[in-house]
Backbone as JSON, one array per atom type, in Angstrom:
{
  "sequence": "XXXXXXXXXXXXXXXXXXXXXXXXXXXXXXXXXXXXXXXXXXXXXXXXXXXXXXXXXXXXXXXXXXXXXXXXXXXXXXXXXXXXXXXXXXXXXXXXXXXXXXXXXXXXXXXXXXXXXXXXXXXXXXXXXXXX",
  "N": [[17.11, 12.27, 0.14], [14.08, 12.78, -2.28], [10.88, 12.57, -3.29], [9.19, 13.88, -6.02], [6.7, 15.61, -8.25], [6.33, 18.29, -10.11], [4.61, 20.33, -11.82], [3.21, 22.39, -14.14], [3.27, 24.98, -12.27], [2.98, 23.43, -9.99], [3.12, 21.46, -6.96], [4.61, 18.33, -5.16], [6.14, 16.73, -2.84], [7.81, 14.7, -1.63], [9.65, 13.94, 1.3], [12.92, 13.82, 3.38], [12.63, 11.24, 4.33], [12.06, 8.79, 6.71], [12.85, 5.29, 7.75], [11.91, 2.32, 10.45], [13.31, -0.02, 11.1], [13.11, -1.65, 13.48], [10.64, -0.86, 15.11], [8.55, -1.7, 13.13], [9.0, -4.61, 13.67], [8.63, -4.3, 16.65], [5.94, -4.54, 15.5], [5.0, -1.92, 15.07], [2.55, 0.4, 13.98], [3.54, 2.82, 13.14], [6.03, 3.24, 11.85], [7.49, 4.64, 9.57], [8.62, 7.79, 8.96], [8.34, 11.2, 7.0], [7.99, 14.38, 5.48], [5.83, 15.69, 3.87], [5.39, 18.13, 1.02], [3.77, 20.52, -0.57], [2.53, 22.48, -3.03], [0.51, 24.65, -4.06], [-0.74, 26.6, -6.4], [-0.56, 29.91, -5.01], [-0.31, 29.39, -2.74], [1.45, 26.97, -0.16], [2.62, 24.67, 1.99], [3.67, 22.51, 4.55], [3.48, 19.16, 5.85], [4.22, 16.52, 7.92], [4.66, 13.67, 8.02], [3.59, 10.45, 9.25], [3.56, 6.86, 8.65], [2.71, 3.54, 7.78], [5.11, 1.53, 6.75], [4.24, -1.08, 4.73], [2.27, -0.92, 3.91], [2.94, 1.95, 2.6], [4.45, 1.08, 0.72], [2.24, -0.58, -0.6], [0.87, 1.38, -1.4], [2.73, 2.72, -3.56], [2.5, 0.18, -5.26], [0.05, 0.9, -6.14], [-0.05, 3.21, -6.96], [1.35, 2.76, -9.36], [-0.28, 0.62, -10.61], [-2.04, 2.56, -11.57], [-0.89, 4.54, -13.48], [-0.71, 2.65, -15.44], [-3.65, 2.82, -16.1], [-5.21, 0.82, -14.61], [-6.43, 1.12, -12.72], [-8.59, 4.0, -11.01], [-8.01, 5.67, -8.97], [-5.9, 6.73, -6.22], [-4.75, 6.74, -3.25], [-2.65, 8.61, -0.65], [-2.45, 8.63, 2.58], [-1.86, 9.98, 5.57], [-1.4, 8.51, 9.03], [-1.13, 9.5, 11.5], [-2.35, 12.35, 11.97], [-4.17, 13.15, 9.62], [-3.91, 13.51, 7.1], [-4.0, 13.87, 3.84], [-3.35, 13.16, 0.5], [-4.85, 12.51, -2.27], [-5.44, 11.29, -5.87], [-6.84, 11.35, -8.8], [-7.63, 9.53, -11.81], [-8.71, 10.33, -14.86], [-9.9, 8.4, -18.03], [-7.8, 9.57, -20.45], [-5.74, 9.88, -18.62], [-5.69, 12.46, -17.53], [-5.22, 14.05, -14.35], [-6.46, 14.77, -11.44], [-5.87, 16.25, -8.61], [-5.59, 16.28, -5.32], [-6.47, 17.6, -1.58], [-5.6, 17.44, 2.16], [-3.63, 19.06, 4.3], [-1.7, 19.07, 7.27], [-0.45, 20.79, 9.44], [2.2, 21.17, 12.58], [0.45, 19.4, 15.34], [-1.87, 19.91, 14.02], [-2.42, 22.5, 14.06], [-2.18, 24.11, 11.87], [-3.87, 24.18, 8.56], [-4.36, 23.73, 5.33], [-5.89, 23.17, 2.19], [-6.38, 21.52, -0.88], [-6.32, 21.48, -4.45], [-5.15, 20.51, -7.76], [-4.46, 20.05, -10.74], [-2.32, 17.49, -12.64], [-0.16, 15.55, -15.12], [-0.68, 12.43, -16.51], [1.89, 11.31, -17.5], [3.59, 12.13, -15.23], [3.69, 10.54, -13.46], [5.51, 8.19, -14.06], [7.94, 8.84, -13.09], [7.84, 10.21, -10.43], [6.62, 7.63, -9.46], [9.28, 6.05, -9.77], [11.43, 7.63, -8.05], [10.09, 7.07, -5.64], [10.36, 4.68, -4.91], [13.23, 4.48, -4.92], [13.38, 5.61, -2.39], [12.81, 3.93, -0.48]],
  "CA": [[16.46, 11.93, -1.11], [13.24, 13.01, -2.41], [9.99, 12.06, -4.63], [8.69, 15.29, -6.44], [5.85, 15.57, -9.05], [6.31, 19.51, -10.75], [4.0, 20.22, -13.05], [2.44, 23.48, -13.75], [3.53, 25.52, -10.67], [2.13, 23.25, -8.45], [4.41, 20.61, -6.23], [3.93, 17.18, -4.78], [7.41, 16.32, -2.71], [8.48, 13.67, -0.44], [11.02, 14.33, 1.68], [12.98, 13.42, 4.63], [11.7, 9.58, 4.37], [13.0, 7.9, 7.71], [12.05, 4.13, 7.76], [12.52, 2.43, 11.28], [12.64, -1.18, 10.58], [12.76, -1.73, 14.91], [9.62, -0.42, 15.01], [8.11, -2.79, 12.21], [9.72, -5.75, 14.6], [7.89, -4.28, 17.63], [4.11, -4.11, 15.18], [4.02, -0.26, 15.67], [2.0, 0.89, 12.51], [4.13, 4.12, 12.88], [7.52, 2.65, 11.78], [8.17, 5.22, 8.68], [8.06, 9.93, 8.58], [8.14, 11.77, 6.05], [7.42, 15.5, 5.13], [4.97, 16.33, 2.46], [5.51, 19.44, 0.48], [2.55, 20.84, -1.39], [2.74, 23.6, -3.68], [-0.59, 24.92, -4.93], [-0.79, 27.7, -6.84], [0.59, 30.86, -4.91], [-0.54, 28.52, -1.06], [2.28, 26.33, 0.11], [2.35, 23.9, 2.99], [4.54, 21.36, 4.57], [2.84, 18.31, 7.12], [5.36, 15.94, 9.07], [3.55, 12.51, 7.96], [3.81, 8.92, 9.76], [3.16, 5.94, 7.46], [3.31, 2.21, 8.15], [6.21, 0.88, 5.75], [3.46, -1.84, 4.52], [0.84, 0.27, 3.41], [3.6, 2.84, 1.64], [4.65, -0.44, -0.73], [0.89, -0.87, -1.42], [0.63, 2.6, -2.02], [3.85, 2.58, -4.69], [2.3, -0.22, -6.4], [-1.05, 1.34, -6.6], [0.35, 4.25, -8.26], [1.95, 2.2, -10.95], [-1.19, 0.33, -11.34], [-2.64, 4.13, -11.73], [-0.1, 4.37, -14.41], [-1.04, 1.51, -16.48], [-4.8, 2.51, -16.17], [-5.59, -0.29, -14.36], [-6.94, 1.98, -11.12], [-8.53, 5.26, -11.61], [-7.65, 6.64, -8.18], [-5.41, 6.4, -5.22], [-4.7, 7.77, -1.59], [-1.82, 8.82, 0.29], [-3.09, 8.92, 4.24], [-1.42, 9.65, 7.23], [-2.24, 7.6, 10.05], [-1.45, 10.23, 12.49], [-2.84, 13.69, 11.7], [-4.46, 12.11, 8.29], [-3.07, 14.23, 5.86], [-4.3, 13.21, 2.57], [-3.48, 13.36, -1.34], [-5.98, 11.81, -3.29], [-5.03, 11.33, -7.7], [-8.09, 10.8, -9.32], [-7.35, 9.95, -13.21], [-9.51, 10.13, -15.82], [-9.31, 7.63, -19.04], [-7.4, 9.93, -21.09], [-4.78, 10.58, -18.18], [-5.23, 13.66, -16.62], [-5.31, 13.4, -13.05], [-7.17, 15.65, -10.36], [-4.62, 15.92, -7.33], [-6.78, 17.62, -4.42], [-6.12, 17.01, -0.27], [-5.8, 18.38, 2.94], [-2.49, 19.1, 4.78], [-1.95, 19.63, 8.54], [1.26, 21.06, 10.09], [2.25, 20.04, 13.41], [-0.34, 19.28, 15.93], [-2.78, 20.36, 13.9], [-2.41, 23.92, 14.04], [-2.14, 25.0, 10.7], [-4.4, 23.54, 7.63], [-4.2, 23.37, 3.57], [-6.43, 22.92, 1.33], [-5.47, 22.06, -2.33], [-6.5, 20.94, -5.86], [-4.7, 20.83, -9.0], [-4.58, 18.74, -11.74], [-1.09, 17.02, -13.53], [-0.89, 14.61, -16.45], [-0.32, 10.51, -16.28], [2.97, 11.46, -17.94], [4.43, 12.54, -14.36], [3.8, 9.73, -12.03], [6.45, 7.32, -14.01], [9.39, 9.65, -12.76], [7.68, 10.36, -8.88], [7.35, 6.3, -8.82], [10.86, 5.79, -9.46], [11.86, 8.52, -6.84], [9.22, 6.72, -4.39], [10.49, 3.61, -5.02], [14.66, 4.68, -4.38], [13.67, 6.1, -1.0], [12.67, 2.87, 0.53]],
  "C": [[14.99, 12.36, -1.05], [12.23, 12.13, -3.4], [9.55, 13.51, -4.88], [7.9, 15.22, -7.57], [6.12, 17.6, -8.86], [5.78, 19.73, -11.68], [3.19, 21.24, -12.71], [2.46, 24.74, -12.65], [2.88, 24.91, -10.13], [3.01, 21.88, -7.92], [3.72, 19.56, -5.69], [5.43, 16.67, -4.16], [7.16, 15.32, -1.45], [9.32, 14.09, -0.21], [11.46, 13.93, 3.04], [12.85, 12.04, 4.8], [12.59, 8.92, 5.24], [12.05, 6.58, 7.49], [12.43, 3.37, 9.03], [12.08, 0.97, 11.59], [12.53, -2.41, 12.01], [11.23, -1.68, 15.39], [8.63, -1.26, 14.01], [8.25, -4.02, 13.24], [8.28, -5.68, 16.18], [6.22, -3.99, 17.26], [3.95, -2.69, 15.57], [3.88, 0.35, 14.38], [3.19, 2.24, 12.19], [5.58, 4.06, 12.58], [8.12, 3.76, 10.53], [7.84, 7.07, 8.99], [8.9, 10.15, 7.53], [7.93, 13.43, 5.99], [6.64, 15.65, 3.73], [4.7, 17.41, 2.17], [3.95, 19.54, -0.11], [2.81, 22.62, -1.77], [1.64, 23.6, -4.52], [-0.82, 26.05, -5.44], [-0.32, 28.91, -6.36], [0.38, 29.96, -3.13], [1.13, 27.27, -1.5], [2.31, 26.04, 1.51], [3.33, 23.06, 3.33], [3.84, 20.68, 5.69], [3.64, 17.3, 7.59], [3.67, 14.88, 8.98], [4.26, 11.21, 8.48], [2.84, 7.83, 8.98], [3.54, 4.65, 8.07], [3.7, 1.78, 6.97], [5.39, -0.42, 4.75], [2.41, -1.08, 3.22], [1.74, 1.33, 2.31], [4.17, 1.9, 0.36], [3.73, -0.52, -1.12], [0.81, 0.54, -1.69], [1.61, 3.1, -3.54], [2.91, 1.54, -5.94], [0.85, 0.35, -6.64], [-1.12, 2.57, -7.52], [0.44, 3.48, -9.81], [0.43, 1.37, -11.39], [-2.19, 1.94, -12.02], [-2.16, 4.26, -13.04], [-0.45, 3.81, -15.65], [-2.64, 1.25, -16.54], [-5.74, 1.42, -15.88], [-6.34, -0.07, -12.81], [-7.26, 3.33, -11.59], [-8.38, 6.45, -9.92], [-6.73, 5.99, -6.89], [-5.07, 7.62, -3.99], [-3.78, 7.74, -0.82], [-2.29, 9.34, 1.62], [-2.5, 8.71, 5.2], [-1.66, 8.97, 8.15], [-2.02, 8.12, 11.38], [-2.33, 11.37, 12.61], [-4.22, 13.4, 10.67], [-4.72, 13.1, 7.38], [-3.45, 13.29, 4.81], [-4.12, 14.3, 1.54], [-4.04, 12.18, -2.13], [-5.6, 12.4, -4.98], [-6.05, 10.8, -8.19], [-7.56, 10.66, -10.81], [-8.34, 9.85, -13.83], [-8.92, 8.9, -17.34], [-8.67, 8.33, -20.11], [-5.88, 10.55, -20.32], [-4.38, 11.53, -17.88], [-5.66, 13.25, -15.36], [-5.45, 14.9, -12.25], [-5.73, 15.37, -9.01], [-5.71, 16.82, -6.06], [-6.44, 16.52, -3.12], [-6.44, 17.73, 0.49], [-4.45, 18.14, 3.73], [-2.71, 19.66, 5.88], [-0.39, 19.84, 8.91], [1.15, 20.64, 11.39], [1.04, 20.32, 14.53], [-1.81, 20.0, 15.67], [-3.31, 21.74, 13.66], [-3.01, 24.57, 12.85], [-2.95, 23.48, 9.59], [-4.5, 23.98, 6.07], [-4.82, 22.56, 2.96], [-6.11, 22.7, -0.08], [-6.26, 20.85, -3.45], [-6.08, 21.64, -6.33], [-4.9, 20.15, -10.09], [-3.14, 18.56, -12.24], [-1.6, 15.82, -14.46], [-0.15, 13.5, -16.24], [1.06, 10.68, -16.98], [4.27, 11.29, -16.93], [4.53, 11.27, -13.44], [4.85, 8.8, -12.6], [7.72, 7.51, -13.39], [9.18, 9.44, -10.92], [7.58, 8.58, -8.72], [8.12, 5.68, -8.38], [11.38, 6.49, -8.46], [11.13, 8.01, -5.58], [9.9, 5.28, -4.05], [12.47, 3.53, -4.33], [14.7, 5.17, -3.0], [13.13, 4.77, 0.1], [14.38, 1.89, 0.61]]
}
């Protein structure tokens, strides 16, 4: 299963989403991976992200408060590498998307801004929300 934001040629995917609810049990922040796609204009990237299962629920509902203009930005952050996507919105609901992506150990790096419209995140919520 995936989450995917498409808008414009430019990509925003979840994928892969292991959750490892042993690991939660034994307190190890690193209990969930992930892959994060990124598709920016003709650049394309993929980073192999670790998330604590905690923090990805506060991150779900911080979207939706995003949503309902009740937040004008939020942050998806690795906590290994620290891969970030930052959604900045504005009060009319367009939304800045801009980060930095690392492949594995660092090697390889991605840069990216785009912009999409407050239209898209009700769909990638629901898809964020079925992979837990």
């Amino acid at each position: 299963m995936t989450a995917t934001i498409f808008y414009d040629n430019n990509l925003i995917e979840i994928a892969d989403f292991m959750h490892y609810p042993e690991e939660v049990k034994r307190s190890n922040p690193y209990n969930c991976t992930f892959d994060l796609k990124i598709i920016s204009g003709v650049f394309s990237g993929v980073a192999p992200c670790e998330y604590d299962i905690k923090d990805f629920r506060e991150y779900i509902l911080a979207l939706e408060e995003m949503y309902l203009f009740k937040r004008s930005s939020v942050e998806l952050k690795d906590i290994c590498y620290g891969t970030n996507v930052l959604f900045s919105m504005d009060k009319l609901g367009h939304i800045d998307v801009s980060g930095t992506i690392y492949g594995e150990a660092m090697i390889h790096e991605m840069k990216f801004e785009f912009h999409i419209d407050q239209t898209v995140l009700l769909p990638f919520i629901k898809e964020l929300k079925s992979l837990l």
